[in-house]
C-alpha positions in Angstrom: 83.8 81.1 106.2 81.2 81.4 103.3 79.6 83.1 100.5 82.7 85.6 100.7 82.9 88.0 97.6 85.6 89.3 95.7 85.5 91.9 92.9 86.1 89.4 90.0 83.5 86.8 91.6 80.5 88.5 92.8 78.3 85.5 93.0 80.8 83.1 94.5 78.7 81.0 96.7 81.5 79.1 98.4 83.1 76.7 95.6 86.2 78.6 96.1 86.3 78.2 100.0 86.0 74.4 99.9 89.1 74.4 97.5 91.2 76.4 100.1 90.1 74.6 103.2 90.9 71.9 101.8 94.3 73.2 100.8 94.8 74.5 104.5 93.8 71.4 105.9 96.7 69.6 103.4 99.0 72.3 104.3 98.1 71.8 108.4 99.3 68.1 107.9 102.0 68.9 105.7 103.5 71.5 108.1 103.0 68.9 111.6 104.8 66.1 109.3 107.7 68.7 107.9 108.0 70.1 111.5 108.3 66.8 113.1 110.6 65.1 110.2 113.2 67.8 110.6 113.6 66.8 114.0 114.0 63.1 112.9 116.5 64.3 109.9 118.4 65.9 112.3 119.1 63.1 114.8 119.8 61.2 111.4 121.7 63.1 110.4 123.6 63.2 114.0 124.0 59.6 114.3 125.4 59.3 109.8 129.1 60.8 110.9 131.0 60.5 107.6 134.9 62.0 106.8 132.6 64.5 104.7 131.5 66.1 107.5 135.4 67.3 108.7 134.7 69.4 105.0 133.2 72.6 104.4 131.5 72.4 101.0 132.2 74.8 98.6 128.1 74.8 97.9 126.4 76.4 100.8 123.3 78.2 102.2 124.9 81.5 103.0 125.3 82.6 107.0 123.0 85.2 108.4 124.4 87.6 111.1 121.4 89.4 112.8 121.1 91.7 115.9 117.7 90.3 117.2 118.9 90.0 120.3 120.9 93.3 120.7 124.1 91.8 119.9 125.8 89.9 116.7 124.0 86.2 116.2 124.1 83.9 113.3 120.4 83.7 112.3 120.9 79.4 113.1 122.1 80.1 116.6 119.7 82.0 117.6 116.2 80.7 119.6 113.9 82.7 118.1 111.3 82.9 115.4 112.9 85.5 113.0 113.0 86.0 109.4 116.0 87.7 107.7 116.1 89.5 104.2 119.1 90.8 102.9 118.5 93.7 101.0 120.0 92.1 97.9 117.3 89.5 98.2 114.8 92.5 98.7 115.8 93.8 95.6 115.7 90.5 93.8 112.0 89.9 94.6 111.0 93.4 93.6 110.3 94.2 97.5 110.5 97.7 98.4 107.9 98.2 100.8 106.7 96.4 103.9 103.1 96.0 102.5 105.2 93.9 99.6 107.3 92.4 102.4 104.3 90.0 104.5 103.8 88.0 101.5 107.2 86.5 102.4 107.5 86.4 105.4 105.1 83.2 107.2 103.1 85.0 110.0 103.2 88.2 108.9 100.2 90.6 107.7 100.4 94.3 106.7 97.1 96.0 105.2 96.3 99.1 104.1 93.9 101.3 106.4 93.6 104.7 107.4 97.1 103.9 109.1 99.0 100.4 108.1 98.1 97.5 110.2 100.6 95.1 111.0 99.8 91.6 112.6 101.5 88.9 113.4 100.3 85.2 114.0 96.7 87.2 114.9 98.2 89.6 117.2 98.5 93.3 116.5 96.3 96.3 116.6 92.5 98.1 115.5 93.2 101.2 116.7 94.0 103.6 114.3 93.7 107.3 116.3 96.8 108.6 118.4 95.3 107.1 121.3 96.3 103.6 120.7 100.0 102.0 120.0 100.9 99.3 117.5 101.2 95.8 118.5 104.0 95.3 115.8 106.9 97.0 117.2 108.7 98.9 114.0 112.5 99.8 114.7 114.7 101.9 112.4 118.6 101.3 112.8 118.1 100.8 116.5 115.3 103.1 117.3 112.1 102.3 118.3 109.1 104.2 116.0 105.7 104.5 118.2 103.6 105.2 115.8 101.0 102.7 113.8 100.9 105.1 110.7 104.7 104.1 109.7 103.4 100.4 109.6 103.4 100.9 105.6 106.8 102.3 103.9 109.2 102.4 101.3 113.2 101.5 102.8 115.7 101.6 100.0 119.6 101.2 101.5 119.0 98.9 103.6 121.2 95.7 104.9 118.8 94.1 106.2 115.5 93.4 107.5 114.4 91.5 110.3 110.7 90.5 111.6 110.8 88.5 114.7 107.6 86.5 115.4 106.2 86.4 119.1 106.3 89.1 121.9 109.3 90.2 122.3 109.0 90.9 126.2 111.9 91.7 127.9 114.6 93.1 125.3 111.9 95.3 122.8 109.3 95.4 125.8 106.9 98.5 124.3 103.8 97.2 122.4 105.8 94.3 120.6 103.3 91.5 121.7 102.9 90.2 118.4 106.8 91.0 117.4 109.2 93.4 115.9 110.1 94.6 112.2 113.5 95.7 112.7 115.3 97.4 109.9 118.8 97.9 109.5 120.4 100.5 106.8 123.5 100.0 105.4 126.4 101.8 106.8 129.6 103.9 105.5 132.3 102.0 104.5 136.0 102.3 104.7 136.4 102.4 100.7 134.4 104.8 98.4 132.0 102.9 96.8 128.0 103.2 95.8 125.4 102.6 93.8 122.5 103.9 91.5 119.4 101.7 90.9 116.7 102.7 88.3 113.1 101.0 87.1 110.5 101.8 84.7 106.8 100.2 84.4 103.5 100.5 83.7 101.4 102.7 84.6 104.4 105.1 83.8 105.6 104.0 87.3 109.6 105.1 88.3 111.6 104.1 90.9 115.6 105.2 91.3 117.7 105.1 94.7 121.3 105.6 95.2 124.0 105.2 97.6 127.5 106.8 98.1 129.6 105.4 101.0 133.5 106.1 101.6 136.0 107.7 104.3 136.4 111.3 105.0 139.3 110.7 107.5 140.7 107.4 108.5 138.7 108.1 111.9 135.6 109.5 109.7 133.4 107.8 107.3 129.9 108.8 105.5 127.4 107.6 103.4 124.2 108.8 101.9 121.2 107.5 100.3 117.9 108.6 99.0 114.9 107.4 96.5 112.3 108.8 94.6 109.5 106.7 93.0 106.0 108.3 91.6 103.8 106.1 89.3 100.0 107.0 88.3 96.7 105.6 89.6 95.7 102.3 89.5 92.1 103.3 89.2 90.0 106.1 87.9 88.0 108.5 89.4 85.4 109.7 87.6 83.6 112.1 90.1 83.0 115.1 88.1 85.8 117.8 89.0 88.1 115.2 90.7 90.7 115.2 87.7 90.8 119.3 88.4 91.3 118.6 92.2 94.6 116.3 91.3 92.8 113.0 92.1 91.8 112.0 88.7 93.6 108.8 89.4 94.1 107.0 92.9 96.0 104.8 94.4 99.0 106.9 93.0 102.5 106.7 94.6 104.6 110.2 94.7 107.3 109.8 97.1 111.0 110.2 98.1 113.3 110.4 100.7 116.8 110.9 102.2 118.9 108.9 104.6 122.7 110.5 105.7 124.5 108.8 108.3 128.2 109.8 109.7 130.6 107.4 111.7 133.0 108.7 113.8 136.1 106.8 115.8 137.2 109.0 118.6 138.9 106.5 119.7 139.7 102.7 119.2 136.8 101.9 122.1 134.6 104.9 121.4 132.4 105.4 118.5 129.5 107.5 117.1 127.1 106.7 114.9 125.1 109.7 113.7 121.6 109.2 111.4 119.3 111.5 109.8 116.4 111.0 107.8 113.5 112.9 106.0 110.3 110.9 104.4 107.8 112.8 102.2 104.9 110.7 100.8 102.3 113.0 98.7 100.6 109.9 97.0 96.7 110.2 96.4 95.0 107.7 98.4 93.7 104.0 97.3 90.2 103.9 96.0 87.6 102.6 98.3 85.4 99.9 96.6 81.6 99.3 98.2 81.4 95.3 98.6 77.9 94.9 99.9 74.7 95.2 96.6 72.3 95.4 99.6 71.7 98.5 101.4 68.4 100.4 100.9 69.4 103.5 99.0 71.0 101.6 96.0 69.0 101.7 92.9 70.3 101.1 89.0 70.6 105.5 89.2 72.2 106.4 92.3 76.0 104.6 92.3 78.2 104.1 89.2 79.6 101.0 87.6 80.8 98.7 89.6 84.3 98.1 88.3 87.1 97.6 91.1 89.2 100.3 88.9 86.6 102.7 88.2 85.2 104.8 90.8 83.1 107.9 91.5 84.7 109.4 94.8 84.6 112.8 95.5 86.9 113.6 98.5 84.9 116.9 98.7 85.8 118.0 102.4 83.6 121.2 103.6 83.6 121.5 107.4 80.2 123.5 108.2 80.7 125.1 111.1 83.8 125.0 111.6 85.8 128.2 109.6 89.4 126.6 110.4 88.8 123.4 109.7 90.3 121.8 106.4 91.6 119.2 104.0 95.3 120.4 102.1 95.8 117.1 100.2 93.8 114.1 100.3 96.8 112.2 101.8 99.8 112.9 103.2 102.7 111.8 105.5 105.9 113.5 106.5 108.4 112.2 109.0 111.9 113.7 110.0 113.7 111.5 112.6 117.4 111.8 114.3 119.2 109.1 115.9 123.0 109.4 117.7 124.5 105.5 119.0 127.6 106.1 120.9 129.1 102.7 121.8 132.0 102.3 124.2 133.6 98.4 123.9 135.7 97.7 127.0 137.3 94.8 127.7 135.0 93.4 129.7 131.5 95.0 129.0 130.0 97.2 125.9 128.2 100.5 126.4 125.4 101.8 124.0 123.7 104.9 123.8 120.5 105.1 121.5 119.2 108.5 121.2 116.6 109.6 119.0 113.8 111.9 118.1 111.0 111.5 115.3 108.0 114.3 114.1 105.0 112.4 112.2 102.5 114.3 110.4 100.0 113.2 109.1 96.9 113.3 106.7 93.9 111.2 105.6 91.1 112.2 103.5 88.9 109.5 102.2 84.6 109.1 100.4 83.3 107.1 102.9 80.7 105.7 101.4 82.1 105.2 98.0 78.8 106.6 96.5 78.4 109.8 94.3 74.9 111.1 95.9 75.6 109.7 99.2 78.6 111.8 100.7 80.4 110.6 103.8 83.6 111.9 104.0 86.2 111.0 106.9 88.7 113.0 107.6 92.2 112.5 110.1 95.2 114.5 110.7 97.6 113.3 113.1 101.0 115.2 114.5 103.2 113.2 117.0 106.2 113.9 118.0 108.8 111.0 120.0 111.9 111.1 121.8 113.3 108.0 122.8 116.4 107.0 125.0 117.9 103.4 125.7 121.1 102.6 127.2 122.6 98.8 126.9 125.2 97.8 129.0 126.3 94.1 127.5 129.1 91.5 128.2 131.6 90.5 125.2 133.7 87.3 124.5 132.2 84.1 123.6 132.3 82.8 127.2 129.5 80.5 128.9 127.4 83.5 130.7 126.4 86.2 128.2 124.4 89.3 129.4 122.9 92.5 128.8 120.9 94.9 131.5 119.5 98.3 130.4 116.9 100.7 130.5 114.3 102.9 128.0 112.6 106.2 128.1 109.9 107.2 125.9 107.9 111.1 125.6 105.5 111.2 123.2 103.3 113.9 122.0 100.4 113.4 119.9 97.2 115.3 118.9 94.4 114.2 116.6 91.5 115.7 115.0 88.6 113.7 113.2 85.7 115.3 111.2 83.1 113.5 109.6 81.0 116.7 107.8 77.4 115.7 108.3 76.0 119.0 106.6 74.8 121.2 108.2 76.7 120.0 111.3 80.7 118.8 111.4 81.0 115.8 113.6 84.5 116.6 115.1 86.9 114.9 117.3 90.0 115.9 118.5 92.1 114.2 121.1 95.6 114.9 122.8 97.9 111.8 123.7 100.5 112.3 126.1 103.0 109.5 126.7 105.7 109.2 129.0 107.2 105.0 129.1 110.1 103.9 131.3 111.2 99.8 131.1 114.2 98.3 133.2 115.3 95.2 131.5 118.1 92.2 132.1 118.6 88.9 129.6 121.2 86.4 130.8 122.3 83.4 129.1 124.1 80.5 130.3 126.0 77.7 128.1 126.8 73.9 129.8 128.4 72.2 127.1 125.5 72.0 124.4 122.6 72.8 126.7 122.0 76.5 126.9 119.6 78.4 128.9 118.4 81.9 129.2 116.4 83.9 131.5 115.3 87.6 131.3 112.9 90.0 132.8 111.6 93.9 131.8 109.8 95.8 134.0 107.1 98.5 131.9 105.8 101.7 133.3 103.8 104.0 131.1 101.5 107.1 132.2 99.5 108.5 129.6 97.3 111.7 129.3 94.4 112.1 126.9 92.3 115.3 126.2 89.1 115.2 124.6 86.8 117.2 122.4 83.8 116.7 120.7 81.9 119.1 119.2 79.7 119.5 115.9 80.2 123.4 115.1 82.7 126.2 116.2 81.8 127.3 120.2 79.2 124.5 120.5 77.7 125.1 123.5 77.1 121.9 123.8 80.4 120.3 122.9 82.1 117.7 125.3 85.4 118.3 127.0 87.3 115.4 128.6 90.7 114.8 130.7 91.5 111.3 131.5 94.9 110.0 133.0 96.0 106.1 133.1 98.8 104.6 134.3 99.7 100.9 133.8 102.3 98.8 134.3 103.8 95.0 134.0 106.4 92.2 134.4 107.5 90.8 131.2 109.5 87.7 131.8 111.2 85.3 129.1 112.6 81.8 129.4 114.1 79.6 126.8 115.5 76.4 127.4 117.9 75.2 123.6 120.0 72.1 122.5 122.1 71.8 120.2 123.0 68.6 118.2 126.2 67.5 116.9 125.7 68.4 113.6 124.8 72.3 114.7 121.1 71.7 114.5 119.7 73.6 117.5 116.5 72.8 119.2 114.4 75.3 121.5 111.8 75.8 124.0 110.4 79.1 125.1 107.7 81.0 127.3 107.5 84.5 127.0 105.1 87.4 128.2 104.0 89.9 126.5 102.2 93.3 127.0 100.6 96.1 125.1 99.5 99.5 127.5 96.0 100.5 127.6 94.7 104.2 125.5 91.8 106.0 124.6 89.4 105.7 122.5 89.4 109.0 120.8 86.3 108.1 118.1 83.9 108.2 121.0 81.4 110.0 123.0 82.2 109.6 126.4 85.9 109.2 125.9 86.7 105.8 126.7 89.7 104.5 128.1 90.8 100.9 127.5 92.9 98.4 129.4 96.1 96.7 128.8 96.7 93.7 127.2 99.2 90.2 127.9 100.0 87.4 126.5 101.7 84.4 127.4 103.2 83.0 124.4 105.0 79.0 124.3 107.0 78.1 121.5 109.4 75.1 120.5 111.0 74.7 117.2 114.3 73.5 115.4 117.1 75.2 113.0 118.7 72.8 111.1 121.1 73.2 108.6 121.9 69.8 106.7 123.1 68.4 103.2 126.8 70.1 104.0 124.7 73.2 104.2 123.1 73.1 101.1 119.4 73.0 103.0 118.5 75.3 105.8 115.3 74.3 107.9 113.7 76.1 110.2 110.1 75.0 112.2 108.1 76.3 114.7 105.2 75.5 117.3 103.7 78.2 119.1 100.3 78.6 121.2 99.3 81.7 123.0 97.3 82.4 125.6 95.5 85.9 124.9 94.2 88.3 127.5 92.2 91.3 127.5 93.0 91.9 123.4 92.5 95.6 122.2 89.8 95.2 119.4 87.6 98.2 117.5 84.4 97.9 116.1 82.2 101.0 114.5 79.3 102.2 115.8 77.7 104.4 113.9 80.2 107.7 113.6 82.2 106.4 116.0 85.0 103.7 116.4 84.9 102.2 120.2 88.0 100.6 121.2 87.3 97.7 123.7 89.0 95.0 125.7 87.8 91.2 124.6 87.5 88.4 127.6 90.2 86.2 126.1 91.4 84.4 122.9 93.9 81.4 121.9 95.9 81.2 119.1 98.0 78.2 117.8 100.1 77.4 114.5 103.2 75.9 113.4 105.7 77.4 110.9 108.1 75.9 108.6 111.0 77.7 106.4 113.2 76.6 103.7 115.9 77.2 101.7 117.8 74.6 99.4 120.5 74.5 96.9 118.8 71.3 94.7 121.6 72.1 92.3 124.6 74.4 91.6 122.8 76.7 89.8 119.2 76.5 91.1 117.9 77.2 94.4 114.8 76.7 96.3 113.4 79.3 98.7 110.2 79.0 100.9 107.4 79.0 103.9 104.3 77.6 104.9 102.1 78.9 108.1 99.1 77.3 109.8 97.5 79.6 112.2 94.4 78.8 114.5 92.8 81.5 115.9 89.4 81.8 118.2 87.6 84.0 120.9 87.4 82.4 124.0 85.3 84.7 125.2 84.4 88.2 123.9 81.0 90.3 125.3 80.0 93.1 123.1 77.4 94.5 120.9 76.9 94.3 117.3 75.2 97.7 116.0 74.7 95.5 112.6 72.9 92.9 114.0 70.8 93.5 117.3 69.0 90.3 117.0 72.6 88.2 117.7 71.4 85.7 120.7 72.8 86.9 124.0 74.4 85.4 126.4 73.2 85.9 129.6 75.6 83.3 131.5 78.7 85.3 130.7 78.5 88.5 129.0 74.8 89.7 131.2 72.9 91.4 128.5 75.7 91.6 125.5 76.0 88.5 123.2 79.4 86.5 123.2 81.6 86.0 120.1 83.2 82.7 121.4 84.2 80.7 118.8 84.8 83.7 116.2 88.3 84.0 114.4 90.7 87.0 114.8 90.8 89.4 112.6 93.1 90.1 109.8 94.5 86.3 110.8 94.9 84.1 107.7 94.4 80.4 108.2 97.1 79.5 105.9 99.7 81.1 104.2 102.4 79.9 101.9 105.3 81.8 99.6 107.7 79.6 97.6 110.3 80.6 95.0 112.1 79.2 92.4 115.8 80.9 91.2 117.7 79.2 88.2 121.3 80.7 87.2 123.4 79.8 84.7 127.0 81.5 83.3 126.7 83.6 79.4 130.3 82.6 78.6 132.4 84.7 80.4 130.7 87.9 80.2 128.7 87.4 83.1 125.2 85.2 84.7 121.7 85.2 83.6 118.7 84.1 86.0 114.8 83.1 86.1 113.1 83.3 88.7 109.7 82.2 89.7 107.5 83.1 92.8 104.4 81.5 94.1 102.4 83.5 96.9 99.0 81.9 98.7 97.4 83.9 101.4 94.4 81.8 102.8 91.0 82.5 104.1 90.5 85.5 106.7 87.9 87.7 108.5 88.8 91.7 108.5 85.8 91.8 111.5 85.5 90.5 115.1 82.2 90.0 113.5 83.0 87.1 111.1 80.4 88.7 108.3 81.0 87.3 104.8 80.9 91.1 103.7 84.2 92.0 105.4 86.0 88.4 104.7 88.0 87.2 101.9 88.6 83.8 100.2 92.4 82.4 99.4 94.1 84.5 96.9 97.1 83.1 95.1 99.5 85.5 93.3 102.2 85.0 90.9 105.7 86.9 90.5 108.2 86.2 87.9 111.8 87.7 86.9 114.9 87.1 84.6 118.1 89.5 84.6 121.6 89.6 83.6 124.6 90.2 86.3 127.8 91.1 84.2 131.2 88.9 85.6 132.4 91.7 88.0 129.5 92.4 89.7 129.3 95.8 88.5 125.9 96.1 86.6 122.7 94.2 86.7 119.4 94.4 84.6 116.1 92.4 85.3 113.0 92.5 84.2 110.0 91.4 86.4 106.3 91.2 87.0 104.2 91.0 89.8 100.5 89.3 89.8 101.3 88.2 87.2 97.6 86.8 86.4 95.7 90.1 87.2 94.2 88.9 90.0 91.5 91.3 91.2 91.8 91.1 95.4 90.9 92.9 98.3 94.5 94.2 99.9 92.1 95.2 102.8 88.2 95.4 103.7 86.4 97.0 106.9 83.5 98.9 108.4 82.4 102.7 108.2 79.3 103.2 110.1 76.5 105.6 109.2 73.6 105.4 111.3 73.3 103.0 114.1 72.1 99.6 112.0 73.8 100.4 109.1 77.7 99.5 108.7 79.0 100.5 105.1 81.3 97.3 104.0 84.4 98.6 101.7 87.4 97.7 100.5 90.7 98.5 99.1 91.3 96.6 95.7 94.7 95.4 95.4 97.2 96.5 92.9 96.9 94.5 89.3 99.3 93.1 87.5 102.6 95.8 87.4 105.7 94.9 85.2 108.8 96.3 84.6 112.5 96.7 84.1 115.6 97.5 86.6 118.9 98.5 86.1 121.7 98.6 88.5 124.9 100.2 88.3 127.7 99.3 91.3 130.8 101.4 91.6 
């Protein structure tokens, strides 16, 4: 990359980039030597047998239990990339959204669009209209989401989180070639007991959740949770009548929800587990920033300042000639979901029913253009509604063969519409997406002595159904109608070969397929459908606990072999989603956690990731005159050699926690957090307009915990230098050689206090 811009460096001609290349290029060797060295620490550490090592020390690295593989693992036993965040240690980092989440977790990217995007190591999706699916599979307490607009959210309650890097083939299946965010609420208990959190900040920002868990009966238990959190804009719009509209300010947060879940024993085998939620989001949408001084119609009169936090945007949305058509909020997204597990535990096998049903609405209405005499407006309103069904039929006891076999079922209805007012013509889309998925799936596993093997295979069947309209006024007589049907399906298969040393360190080896179902293009004239995508992913690594479990290691290798990728590009009013030829994509990963002393503690990851086109025919509305290559791509040029989007070379979070006892009253802490997300493209394009340079953020925190545990207050701030960053940048097309670039500005600096009160 060069000559990348960012707000608070304009004119940066590529000092900064040599800095962080050079800093990836240090990292890349630090994380091959790290990688490489815990294997050689391990065997040391195998062949050093001391009497300490018949003693558990009292100082240790706490045990994860995860359910990555649909049953109860610790996070060290089990042969797979995955991260695991309590949600104590959520709370601690000030992480309550998913968006907040990827900065910690090595791999993992999350960005603000129209709809979140969520990638891992490179892989994940462009689409953002009802006709495509996520590549990020999101689960909520067991049940799988389908939708790419809950890739962004607030979770309060929660136990856990986990993200698992790599498809996920033959256990998640459905659209989870680049992995699965799993979330995992907290449950009732068997003793009353709950909590109230509450923070204030700037920007008059306010955050509270609660909890209250306990038994109705001794066979009936309950808990429920909610949150609200509003705060005002973090940058001003000064588009004359916008403060009368309500968006004065954007980029505001005004949000809550409620979680109730009910556990019931029928019996000692039998149990129900009953959840209900409701989401309401009425925040005003993030403020587009223009990042390109070059295109013809600016002059010193025509735009506004340009300061990332003041804007001139007037979300006007008039629809001419269409009477029906309109905007109620400028952005908005409501979700209700229901989920029912019954699990029956035999003696020999376990039985799990996952049932559940989610509505998604909706709501996107953003300027375009960014300019105040040049209106583009883009408007999207999406309603889908899910029911999925799984049934797991699992082995129990710790004996050598461990299994599970099941099968999945999802419906899915989903309708779009997308209006671009061009006056005196709308330019209106609307497409219907109807899903219907069906996967078979069996894992087995197999332990001789310290060698372990497993072997699983899922079998994916999805028909879809996509109606089309486009049209530019009410009974166009020449509007477009369009049915299309597709059917695809695929083997997934997964193989992992693991060791594991005497002293518990457990090395790995895996291959694993992955696969994504093709969609349609709904932001296009024809409607085009697109293919399926695979993936063969290969991966070793090593988990290592050592010291007497005062350090926990974890390091990864992975390269993938990428076929037929689903990747969007604009063209003019319209977003065509196409299949590239092929891409590869290696990395290595390394995580850390270490207790240097009694009371301070080291926590941290670092990520290399390599990604390139290995072959990729298509046009560039932008720039016509790019060479073509006649050989393979005919009369198209070829982006061979191009980077992924949205795939950081390098990224690197590390965190510093020192505690120390007041007295006897209770513990204070400090805590300091470093944050470095490298160099990336946002376009299949690499243009410097849509890239980004390194960005390294700073976090801090110090609180009090009184000696029983019952109360805890912190203070904390995050970006701690004001950075002025790009959370996101893309492409809105206008006419056919003209591509608007833009960006969404990243929140400043934001600071604050907490208060907790446990009971």
């Amino acid at each position: 990359m060069r000559d990348m811009k960012t707000p608070d460096h304009p004119g940066n001609k590529g000092g900064g980039i040599m800095i962080t290349k050079n800093i990836a290029r240090a990292g890349k060797a630090l994380l091959l030597a790290g990688a490489s060295g815990l294997v050689a620490a391990s065997a040391a550490a195998q062949s050093a047998q001391t009497a300490q090592t018949a003693q558990t020390s009292a100082l240790a690295i706490e045990e994860i239990i995860i359910t990555a593989e649909k049953r109860e693992s610790t996070l060290q036993d089990t042969p797979i990339s995955i991260s695991a965040i309590s949600g104590d240690a959520l709370a601690q980092s000030s992480i309550y959204d998913t968006e907040t989440l990827s900065y910690s977790v090595p791999g993992l990217t999350i960005q603000r669009d129209v709809v979140g995007k969520a990638v891992i190591r490179g892989v994940g999706t462009e689409n953002f209209t009802v006709g495509g699916d996520p590549g990020v599979a999101t689960y909520v307490d067991g049940a799988y989401i389908a939708r790419s607009s809950v890739a962004i959210f607030d979770f309060f309650d929660v136990e856990r989180i986990e993200v698992l890097r790599g498809p996920q083939g033959t256990l998640y299946g459905r659209n989870a070639t680049g992995g699965v965010i799993n979330v995992i609420s907290k449950a009732p208990t068997s003793a009353f007991e709950g909590y109230v959190r509450a923070g204030y900040g700037n920007f008059d920002s306010f955050r509270a959740e609660g909890a209250i868990s306990g038994p109705i009966t001794t066979q009936v238990r309950a808990r429920i949770a909610g949150f609200v959190a509003n705060r005002d804009g973090f940058t001003k719009n000064i588009f004359p009548g916008a403060k009368e509209r309500g968006l004065g300010e954007l980029d505001t947060k005004d949000l809550w929800a409620l979680r109730g879940r009910i556990d019931v024993d029928f019996t000692d085998s039998l149990t129900l587990e009953l959840i209900g939620d409701i989401y309401r989001d009425d925040s005003n949408p993030p403020a587009f920033f223009y990042t390109d001084d070059t295109l013809p119609w600016q002059t010193p009169t025509s735009i506004f300042p340009r300061d990332p936090r003041v804007v001139a945007q007037g979300f006007e949305f008039d629809a001419p000639g269409f009477a029906n058509l309109q905007a109620n909020t400028a952005g908005r997204w409501d979700q209700t979901g229901v989920t029912a597990r019954l699990r029956w535990r035999g003696e020999a096998v376990t039985v799990t029913s996952i049932s559940a049903y989610r509505d998604i609405e909706f709501e996107w209405l953003n300027d375009g253009d960014g300019l105040s005499d040049f209106v583009v407006t883009y408007f999207q309103q999406d309603f889908s509604e899910q029911f999925t069904q799984e049934i797991q039929i699992a082995s129990v006891g710790d004996g050598r063969l461990q299994w599970i076999v099941g099968g999945f079922y999802l419906n899915e209805d989903a309708n779009g519409i997308y209006a671009v007012p061009v006056p005196p013509i709308t330019v209106l889309f609307e497409g219907a997406n109807q899903t219907d998925a069906f996967g078979i799936f069996a894992e087995a596993s197999y332990q001789l002595g310290d060698f372990g093997i497993t072997a699983g295979i899922r079998y994916n069947d999805e028909k879809k159904k996509g109606d089309f309209a486009f049209s530019l006024f009410d009974n166009d007589p020449n509007g477009f109608t369009q049915q299309e049907k597709a059917s695809f399906s695929a083997f997934t298969p997964r193989f992992v070969l693991d060791y594991k040393l005497e002293n518990g360190t457990l090395v790995y080896a895996s291959a694993t397929r992955g696969f994504k179902s093709g969609g349609f293009s709904f932001l296009d004239v024809p409607l085009n459908a697109f293919d399926e995508e695979f993936i063969w992913a290969y991966e070793t690594g090593v988990k290592a606990r050592l010291a007497q479990d005062r350090v926990q290691a974890n390091a990864a290798f992975f390269y993938y072999n990428y076929k037929d990728q689903q990747l969007s590009q604009v063209t003019m009013l319209a977003t065509r989603t196409t299949n590239a030829g092929s891409s590869t994509i290696w990395g290595v990963e390394l995580e850390l956690s270490a207790l240097v002393t009694e009371r301070l503690r080291l926590d941290g990851n670092i990520a290399y990731l390599n990604t390139k086109f290995d072959e990729f025919c298509t046009e560039d509305t932008r720039n016509p005159s790019l060479p073509i290559d006649v050989a393979n791509c005919g009369t198209t040029p070829n982006l061979k050699g191009n980077e992924l989007p949205r795939s950081p070379d390098f990224t690197a979070n590390a965190a510093l926690t020192y505690s120390f006892p007041v007295g006897e009253i209770g513990t204070a802490f400090v805590r300091g957090e470093w944050q470095f997300t490298g160099d990336q493209f946002f376009s299949v394009f690499n243009r410097d307009s849509v890239a980004q340079e390194g960005v390294s953020l700073f976090n801090a925190s110090a609180g009090f915990e009184n000696s029983d545990g019952h109360w805890t207050a912190r203070v904390w701030v995050r970006n701690l230098t004001d950075k002025t960053y790009f959370s996101n940048l893309f492409e809105s097309g206008v006419i056919n050689t003209l591509v608007i670039p833009q960006g969404f500005v990243a929140p400043p600096r934001t600071y604050g206090g907490t208060l907790t009160f446990r009971f």
